[in-house]
Residue frames as qw, qx, qy, qz and C-alpha x, y, z in Angstrom:
[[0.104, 0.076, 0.976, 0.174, 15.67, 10.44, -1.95],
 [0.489, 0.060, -0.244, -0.835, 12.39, 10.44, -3.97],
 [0.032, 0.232, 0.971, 0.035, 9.49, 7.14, -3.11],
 [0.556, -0.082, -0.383, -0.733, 6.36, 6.90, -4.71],
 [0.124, 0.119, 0.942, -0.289, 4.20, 4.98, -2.83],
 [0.227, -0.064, -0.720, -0.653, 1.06, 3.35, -4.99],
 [0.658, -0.088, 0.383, -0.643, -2.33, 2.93, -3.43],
 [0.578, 0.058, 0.779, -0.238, -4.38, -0.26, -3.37],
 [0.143, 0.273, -0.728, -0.612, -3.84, -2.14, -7.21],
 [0.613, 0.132, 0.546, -0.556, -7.01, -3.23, -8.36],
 [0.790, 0.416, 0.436, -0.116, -7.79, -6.01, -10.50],
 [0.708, 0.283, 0.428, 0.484, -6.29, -5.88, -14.38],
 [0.290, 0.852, 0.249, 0.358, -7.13, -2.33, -14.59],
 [0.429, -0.877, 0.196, 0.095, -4.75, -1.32, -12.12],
 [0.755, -0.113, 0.415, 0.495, -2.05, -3.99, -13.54],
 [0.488, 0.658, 0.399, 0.411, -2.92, -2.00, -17.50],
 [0.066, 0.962, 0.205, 0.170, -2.29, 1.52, -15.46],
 [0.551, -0.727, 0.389, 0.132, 0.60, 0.87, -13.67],
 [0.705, 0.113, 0.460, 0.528, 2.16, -0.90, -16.91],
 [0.262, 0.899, 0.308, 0.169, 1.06, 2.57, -18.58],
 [0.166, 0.888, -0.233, 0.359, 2.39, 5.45, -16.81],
 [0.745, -0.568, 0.153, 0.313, 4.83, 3.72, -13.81],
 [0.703, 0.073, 0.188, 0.682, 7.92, 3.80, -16.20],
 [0.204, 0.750, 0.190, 0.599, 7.26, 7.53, -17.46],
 [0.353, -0.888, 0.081, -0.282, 6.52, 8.90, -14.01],
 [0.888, -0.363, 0.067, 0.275, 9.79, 7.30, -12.64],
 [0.650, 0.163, 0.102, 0.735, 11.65, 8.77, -15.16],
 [0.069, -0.786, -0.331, -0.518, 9.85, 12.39, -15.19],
 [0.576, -0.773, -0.034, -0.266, 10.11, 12.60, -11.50],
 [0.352, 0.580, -0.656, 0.333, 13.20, 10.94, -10.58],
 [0.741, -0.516, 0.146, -0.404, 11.97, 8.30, -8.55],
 [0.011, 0.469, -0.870, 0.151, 14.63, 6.20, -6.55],
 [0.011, 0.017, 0.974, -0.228, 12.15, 3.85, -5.08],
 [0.402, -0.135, -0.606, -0.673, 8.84, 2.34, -5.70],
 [0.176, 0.162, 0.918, -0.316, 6.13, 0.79, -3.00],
 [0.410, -0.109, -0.304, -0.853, 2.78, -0.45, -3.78],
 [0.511, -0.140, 0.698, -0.482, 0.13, -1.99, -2.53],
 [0.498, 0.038, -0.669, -0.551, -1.15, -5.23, -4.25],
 [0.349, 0.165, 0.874, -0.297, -3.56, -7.21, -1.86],
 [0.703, 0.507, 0.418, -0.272, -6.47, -6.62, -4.37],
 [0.071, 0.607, -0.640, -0.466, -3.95, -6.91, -7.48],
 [0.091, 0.105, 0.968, 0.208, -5.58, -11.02, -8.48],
 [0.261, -0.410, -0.720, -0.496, -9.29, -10.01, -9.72],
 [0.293, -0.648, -0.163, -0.684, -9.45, -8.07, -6.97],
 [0.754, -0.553, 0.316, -0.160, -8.54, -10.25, -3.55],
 [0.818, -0.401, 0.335, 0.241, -5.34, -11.42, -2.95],
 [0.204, 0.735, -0.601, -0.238, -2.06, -11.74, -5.08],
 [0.974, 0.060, 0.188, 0.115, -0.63, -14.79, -6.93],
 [0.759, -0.256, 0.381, 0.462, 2.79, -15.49, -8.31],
 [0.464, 0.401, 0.445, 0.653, 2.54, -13.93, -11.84],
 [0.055, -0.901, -0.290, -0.318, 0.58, -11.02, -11.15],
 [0.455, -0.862, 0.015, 0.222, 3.55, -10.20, -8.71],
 [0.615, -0.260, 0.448, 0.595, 6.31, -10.63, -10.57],
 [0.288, 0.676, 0.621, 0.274, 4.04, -8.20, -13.07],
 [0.055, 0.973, 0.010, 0.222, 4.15, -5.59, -11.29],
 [0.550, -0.419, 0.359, 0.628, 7.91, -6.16, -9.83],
 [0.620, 0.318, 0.522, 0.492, 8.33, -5.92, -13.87],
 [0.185, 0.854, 0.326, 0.361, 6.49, -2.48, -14.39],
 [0.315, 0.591, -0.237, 0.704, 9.01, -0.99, -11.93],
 [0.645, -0.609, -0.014, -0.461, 7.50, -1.63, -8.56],
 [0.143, 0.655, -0.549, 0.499, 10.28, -2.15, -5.60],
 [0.074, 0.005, -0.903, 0.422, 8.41, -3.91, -2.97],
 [0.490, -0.356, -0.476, -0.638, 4.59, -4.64, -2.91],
 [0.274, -0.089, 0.498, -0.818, 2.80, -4.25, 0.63],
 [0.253, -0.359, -0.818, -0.371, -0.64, -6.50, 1.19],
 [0.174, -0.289, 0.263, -0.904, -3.20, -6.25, 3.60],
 [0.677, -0.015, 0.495, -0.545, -6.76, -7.93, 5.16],
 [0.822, 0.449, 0.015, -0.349, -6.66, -9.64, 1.75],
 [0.104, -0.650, 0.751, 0.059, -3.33, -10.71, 2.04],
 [0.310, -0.231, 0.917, 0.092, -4.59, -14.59, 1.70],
 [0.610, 0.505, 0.012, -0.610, -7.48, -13.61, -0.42],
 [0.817, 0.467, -0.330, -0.079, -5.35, -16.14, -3.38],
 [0.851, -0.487, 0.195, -0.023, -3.86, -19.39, -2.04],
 [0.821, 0.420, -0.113, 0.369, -1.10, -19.09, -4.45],
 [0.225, -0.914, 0.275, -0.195, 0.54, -16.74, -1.81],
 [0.552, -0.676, 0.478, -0.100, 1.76, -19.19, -0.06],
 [0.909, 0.129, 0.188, 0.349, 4.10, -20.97, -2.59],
 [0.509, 0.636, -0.019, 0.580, 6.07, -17.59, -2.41],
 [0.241, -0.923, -0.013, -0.301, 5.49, -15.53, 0.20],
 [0.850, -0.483, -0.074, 0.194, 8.34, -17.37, 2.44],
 [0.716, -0.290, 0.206, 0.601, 10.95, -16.36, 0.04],
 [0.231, 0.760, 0.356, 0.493, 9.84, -13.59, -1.75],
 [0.468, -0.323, -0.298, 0.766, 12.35, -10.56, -0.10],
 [0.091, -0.047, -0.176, -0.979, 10.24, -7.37, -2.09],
 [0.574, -0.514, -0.292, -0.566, 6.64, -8.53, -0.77],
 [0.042, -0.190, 0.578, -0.793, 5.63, -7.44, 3.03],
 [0.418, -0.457, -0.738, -0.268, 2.61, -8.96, 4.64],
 [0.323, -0.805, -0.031, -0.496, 1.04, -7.23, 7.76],
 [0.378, 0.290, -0.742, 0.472, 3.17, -7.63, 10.62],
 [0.335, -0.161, 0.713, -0.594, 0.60, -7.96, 13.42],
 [0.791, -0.096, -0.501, -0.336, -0.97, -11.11, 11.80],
 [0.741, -0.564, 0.362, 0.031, -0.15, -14.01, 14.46],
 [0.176, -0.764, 0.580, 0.219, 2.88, -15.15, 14.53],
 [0.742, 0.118, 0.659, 0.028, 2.35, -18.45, 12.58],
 [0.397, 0.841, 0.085, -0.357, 1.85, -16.42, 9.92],
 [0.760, 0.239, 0.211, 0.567, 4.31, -17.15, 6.46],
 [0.336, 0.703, 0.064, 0.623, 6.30, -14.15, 5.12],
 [0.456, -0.233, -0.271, 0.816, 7.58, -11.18, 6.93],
 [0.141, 0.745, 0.639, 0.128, 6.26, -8.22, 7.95],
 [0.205, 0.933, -0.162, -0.248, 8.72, -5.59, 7.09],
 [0.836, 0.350, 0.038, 0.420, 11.79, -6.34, 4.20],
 [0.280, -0.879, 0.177, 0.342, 14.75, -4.25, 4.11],
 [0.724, 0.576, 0.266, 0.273, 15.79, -3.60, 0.37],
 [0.337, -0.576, 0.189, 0.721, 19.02, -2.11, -0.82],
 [0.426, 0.770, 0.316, 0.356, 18.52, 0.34, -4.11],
 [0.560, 0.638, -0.128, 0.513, 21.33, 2.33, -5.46],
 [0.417, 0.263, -0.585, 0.645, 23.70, 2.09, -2.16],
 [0.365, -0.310, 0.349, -0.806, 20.80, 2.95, 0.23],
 [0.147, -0.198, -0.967, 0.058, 18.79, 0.36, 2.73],
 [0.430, -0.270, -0.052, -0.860, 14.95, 1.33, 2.49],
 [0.036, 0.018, 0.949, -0.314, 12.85, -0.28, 5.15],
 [0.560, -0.206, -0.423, -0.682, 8.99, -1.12, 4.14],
 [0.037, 0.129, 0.775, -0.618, 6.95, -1.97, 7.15],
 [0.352, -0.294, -0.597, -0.658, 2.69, -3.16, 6.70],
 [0.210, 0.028, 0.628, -0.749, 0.41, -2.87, 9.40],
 [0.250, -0.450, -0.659, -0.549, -3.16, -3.75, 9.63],
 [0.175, -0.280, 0.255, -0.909, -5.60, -1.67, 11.74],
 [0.133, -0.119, -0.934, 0.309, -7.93, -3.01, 14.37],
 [0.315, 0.321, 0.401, -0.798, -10.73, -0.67, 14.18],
 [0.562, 0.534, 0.042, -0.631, -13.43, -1.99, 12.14],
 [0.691, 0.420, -0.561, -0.175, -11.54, -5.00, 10.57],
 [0.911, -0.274, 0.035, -0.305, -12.00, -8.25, 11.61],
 [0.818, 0.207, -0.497, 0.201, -9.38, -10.91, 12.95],
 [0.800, -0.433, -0.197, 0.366, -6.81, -12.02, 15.62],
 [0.563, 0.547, -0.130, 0.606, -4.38, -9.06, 14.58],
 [0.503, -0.506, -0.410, 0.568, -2.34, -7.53, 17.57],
 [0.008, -0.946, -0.123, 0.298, -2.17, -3.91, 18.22],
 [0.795, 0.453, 0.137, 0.378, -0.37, -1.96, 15.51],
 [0.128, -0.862, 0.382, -0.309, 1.63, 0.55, 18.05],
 [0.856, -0.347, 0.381, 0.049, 2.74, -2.58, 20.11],
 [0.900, 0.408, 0.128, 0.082, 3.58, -4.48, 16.69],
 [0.455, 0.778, -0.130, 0.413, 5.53, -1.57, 15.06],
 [0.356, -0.853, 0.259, -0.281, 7.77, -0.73, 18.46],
 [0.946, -0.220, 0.230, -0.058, 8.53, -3.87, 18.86],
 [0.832, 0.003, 0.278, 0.480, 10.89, -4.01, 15.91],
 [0.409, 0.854, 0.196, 0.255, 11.90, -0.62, 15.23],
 [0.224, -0.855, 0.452, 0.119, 14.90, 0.07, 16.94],
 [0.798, 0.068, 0.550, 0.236, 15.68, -3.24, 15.14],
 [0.498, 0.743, 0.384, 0.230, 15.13, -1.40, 11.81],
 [0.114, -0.989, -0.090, -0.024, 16.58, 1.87, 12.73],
 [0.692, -0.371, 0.495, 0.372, 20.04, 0.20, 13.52],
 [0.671, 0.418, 0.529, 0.310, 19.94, -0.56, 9.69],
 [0.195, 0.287, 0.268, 0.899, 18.77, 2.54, 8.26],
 [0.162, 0.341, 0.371, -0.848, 16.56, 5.79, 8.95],
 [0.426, 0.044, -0.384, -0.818, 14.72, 5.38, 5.70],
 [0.140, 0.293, 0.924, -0.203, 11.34, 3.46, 7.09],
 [0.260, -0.070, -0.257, -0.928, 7.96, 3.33, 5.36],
 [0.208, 0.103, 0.885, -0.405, 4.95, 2.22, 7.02],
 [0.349, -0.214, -0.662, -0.628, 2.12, 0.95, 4.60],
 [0.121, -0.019, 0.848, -0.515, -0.78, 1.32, 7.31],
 [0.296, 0.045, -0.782, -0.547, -3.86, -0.71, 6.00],
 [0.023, -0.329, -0.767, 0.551, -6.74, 0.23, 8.05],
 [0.087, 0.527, 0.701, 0.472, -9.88, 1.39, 7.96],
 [0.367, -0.782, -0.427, 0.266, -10.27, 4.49, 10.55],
 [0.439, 0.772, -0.026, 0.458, -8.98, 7.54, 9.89],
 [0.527, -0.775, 0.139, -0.319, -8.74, 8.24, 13.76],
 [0.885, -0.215, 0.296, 0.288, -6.23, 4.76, 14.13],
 [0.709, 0.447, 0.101, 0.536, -4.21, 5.83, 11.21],
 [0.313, 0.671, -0.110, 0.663, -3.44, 9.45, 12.43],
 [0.575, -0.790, 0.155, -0.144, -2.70, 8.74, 16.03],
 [0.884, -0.192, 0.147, 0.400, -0.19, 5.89, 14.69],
 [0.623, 0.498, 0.014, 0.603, 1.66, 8.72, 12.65],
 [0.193, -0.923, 0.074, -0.325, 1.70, 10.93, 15.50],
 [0.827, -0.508, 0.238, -0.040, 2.73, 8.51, 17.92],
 [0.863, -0.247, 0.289, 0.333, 5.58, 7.71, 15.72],
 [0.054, -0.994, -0.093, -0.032, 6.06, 10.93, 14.60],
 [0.260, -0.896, 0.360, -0.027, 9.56, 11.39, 13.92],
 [0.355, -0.505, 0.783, 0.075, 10.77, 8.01, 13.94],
 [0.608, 0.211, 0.740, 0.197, 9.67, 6.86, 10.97],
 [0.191, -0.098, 0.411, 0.886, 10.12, 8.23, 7.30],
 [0.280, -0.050, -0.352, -0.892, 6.48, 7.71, 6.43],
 [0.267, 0.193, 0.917, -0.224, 3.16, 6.36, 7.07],
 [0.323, -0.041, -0.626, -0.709, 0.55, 5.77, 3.82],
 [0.663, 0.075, 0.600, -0.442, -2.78, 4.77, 4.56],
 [0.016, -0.127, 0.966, 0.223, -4.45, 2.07, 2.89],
 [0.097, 0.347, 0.900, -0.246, -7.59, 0.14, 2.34],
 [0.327, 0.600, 0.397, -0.613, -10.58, 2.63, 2.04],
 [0.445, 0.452, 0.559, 0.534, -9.44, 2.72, -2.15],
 [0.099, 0.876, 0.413, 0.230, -10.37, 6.96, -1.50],
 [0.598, 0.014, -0.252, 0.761, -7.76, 9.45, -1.44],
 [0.329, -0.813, -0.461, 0.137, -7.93, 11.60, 0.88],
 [0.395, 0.837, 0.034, 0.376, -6.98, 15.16, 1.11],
 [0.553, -0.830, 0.052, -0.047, -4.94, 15.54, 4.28],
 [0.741, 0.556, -0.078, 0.367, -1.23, 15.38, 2.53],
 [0.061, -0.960, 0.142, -0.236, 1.22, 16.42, 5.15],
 [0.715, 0.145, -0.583, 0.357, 4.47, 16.54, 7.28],
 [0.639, -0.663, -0.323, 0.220, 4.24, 16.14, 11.11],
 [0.214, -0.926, 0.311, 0.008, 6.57, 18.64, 13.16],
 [0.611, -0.638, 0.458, 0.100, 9.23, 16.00, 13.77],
 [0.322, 0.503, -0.672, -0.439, 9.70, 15.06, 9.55],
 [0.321, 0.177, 0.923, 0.115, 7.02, 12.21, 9.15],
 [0.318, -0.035, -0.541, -0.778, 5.34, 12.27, 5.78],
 [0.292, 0.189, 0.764, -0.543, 1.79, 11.54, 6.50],
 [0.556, 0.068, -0.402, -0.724, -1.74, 10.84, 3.99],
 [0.601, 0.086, 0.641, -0.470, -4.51, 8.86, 5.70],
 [0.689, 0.507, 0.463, -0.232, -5.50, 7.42, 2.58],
 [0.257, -0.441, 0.582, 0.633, -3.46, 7.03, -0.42],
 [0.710, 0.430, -0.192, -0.523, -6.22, 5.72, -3.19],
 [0.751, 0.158, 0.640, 0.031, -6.51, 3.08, -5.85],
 [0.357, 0.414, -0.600, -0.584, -5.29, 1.98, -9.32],
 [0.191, -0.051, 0.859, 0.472, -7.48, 1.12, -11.11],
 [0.034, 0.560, 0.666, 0.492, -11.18, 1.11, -12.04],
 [0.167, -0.006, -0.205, 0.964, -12.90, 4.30, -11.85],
 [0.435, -0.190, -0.381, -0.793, -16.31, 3.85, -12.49],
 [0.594, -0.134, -0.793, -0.020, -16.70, 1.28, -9.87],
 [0.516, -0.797, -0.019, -0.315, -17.46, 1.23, -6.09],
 [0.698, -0.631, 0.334, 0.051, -14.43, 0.81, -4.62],
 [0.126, 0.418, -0.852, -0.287, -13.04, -0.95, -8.13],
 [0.118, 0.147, 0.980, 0.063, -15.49, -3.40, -8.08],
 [0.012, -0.206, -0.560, -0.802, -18.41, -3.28, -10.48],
 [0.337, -0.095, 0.314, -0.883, -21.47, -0.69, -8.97],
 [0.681, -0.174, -0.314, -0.638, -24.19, -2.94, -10.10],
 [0.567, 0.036, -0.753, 0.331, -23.12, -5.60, -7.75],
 [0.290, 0.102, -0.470, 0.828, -22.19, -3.62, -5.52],
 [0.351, -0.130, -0.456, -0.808, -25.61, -1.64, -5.79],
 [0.692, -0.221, -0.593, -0.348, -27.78, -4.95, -5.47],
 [0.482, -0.096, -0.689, 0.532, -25.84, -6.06, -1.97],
 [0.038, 0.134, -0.335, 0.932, -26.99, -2.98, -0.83],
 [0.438, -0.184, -0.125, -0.871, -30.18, -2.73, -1.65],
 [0.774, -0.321, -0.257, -0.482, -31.54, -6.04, -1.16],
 [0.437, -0.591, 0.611, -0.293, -28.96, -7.03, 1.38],
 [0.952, -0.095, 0.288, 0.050, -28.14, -10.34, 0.37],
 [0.603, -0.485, 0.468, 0.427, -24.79, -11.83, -0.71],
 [0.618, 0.775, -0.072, -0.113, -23.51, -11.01, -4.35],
 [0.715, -0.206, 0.331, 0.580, -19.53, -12.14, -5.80],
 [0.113, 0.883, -0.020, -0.455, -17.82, -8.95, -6.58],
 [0.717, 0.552, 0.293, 0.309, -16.67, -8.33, -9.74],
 [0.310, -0.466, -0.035, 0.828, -13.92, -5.74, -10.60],
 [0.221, 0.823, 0.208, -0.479, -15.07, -2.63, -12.32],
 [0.535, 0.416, 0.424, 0.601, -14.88, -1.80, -16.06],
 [0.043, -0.967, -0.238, 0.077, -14.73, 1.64, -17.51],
 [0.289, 0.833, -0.335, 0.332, -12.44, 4.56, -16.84],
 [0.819, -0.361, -0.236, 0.379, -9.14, 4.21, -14.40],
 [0.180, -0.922, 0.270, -0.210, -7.08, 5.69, -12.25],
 [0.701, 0.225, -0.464, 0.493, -3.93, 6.13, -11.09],
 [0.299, -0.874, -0.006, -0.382, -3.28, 7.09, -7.27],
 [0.876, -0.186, -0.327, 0.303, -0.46, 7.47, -5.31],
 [0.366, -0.926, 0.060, 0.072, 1.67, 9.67, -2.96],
 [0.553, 0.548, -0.244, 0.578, 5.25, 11.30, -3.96],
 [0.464, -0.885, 0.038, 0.016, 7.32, 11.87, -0.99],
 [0.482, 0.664, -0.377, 0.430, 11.08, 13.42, -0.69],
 [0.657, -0.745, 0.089, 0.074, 13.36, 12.83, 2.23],
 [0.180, 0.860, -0.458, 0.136, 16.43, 13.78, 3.05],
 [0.558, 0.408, -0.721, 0.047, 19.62, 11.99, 4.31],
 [0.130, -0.189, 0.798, -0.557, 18.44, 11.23, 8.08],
 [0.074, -0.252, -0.945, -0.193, 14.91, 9.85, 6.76],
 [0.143, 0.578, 0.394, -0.701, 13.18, 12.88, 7.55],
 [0.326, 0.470, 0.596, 0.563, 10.77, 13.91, 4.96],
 [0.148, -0.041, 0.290, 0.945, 10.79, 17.14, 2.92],
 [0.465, 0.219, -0.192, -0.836, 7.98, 17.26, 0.79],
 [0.478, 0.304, 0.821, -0.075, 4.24, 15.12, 0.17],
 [0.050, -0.222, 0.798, 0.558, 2.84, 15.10, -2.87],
 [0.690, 0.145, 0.682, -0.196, -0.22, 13.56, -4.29],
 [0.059, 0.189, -0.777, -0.597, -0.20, 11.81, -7.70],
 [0.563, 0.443, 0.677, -0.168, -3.46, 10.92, -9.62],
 [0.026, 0.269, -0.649, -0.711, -4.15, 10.19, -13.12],
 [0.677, 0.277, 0.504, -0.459, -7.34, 9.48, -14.65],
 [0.109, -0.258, 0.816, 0.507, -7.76, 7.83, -17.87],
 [0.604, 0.214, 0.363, -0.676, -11.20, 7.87, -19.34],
 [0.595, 0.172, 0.778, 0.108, -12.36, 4.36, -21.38],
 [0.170, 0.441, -0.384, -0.793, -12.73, 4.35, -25.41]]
């Protein structure tokens, strides 16, 4: 089995790149299964109703969120019954939505599992070893194919949770930081591993949102409303093969740049 898994969609220019080349590289590559991340996928914070069912459209399989997860209050006139978007599973438990699905695509059940990290990102959010343990022998019953979208900002939290679970999970993608990162590998025990999967979409920005802004906050330290980023774009995202016990083969990294006219 072949899954692409999409870094952090940003704004329209991510929606314009992923309508672009998703369908090509699916067919090119032979990809069974799609994940992305869309928490900055509405103008940059949060997700709404159309803009998901957008990218469902362009070929995307199940969309993953993250700290921004309620970023756009239109979430929550879907999220309850929406079975291909995954919200972090150590939010509290009040929380709407679910925080791993279990999707069947062409006779196989693929399990998609979001975390958010605790180091450096505010909130109530429980520990994401605890979280993930909790329901994974739950999952495992099911099937062996598990991806874990983990949506954190430490590099140090992200590659102790893929040791630590190391084996018993098909992958683990980072999130969040929008900067892929070069560390592209598979653990001893056949977890796919990349601290940092990137961003689609702007490329000229800081992060995807537009530098002069961005820029001004710094310098003179007062509050500014980001803006996403015009310009060139990217595509970024992480190709991984596993085999029939959910152990993975081969990582990948996908990027595409696309320079503005």
């Amino acid at each position: 089995m072949r899954v692409l898994f999409i870094g952090d969609i940003v704004g329209k220019p991510g929606r314009i790149m992923l309508e672009k080349y998703l369908p090509d590289l699916i067919e090119t590559e032979k990809i069974d299964f799609v994940i992305a991340n869309g928490e900055n996928a509405a103008a940059g914070v949060g997700i709404n109703k159309k803009i998901f069912q957008e990218i469902i459209n362009f070929g995307v399989d199940v969309v993953t969120m993250g700290n921004h997860v309620w970023g756009n209050r239109d979430i929550f006139q879907f999220i309850d019954h929406e079975e291909r978007l995954v919200r972090p599973l150590n939010l509290p438990p009040e929380s709407p939505g679910k925080g791993y699905q279990i999707v069947s695509v062409g006779g196989k059940k693929i399990a998609v599992i979001n975390v958010l990290g605790t180091i450096f990102l505010s909130g109530s959010n429980a520990c994401p070893f605890h979280s993930v343990e909790a329901v994974l022998k739950e999952i495992r019953s099911v099937t062996p194919y598990i991806f874990v979208d983990f949506h954190g900002e430490a590099t140090s939290e992200k590659q102790a949770f893929s040791w630590y679970f190391d084996g018993r999970v098909t992958a683990v993608c980072g999130t969040h930081t929008h900067v892929p990162t070069a560390d592209s590998r598979i653990l001893p025990r056949g977890t796919a591993f990349q601290c940092d999967a990137g961003m689609t979409g702007p490329n000229d920005g800081i992060l995807g949102m537009d530098r002069d802004i961005v820029l001004k906050r710094f310098v003179t330290g007062l509050p500014e409303r980001f803006q996403v980023a015009s310009g060139d774009m990217q595509f970024n995202g992480i190709l991984i093969d596993c085999d029939d016990q959910g152990k993975s083969t081969d990582i990948r990294r996908v990027q595409i740049f696309q320079p503005s006219f």
